[in-house]
N, C-alpha and C positions, 0 to 999 in steps of 0.2 A: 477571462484571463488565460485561454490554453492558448499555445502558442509561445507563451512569453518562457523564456529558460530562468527562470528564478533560482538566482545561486549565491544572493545577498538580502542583508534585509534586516534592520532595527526599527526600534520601538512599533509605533502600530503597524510599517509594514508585512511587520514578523508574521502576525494571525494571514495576511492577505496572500503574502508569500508562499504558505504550510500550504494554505486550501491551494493556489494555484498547483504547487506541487503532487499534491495527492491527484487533484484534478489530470496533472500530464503522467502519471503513474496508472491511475484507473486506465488513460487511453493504451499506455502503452501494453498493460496486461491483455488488453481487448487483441492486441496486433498480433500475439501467441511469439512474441517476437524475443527471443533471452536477455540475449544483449542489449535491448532498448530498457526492457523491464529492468534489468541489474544496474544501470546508472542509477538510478534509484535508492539503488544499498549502500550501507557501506557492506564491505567485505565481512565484518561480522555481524552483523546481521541475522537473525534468526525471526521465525512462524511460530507464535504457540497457539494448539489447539487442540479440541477435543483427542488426537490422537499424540499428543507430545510436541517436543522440538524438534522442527527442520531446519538446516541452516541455508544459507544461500546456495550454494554448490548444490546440494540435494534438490531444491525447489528447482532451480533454474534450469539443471540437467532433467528433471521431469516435462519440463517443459519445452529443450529444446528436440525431446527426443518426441514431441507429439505426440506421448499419453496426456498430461493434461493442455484442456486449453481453456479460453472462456469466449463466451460469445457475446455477452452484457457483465459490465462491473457499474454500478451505478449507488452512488451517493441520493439516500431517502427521506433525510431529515438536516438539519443546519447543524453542520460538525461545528462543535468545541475545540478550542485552540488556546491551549495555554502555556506559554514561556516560561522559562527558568534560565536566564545568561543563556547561554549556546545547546540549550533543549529545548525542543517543544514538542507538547504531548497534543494528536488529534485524536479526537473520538467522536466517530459519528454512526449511523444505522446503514449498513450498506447491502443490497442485493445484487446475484452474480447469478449466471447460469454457466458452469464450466462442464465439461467431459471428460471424464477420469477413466482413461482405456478402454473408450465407446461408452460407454454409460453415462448419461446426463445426469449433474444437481444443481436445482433448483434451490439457493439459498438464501436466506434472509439471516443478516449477521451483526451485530455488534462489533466494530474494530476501534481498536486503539492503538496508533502507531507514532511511535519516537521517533523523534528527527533529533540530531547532535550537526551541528555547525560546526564543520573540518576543512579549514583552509578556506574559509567562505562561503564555501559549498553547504545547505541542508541534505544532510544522507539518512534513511531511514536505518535504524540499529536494532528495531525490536518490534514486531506485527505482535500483535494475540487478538486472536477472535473467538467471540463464541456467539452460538447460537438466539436469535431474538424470540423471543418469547409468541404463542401465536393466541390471538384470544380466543 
């Protein structure tokens, strides 16, 4: 499904829509690209994680300033997708390899990220990740 700009979408398309979504998100984080990645959001938008909330403006300008970037985001198990009228919650197991001011991490993460249906459009409104457990 990448490729496809998904910015519509009822009944079972809804779950097929998300993933394609997340899926053209994942690529675009890989591009270190702001702007590509921030269609994506909506404007409010926020990161929660082990260190607090980042909103959009913060993430984004970290990124277009090339301290962070990634060089793998990649979906590791079959994300969950479930609707609510103009929400939908994904949650799936995801691994990245990004570089935070030269320094590489190597992550393996738990994400769950809302989408809200604004004009049509699915925008993501809320990341939270934390860390997957290692056996």
């Amino acid at each position: 499904m990448m490729g496809k700009d998904v910015t519509t979408g009822t009944g079972d398309d809804v779950q097929a829509d998300i993933l394609a979504i997340h899926e053209q998100w994942s690529t675009a984080i890989v591009s270190n690209d702001a702007e590509r990645i921030g269609r994506f959001m909506a404007d409010d938008w926020v990161i929660v994680s082990y260190s607090g909330i980042t909103s959009k403006e913060q993430f984004l300008s970290i990124i277009q300033s090339g301290e962070l970037t990634h060089s793998t985001f990649d979906r590791v198990n079959d994300a969950r997708v479930r609707t609510y009228g103009d929400t939908a919650v994904l949650t799936a197991r995801l691994t990245n390899t990004a570089h935070y001011r030269g320094r590489q991490f190597d992550a393996d993460e738990w994400t769950t990220d809302v989408f809200v249906r604004r004009n049509g459009r699915w925008l993501c409104v809320l990341s939270h990740i934390t860390a997957a457990a290692t056996p």
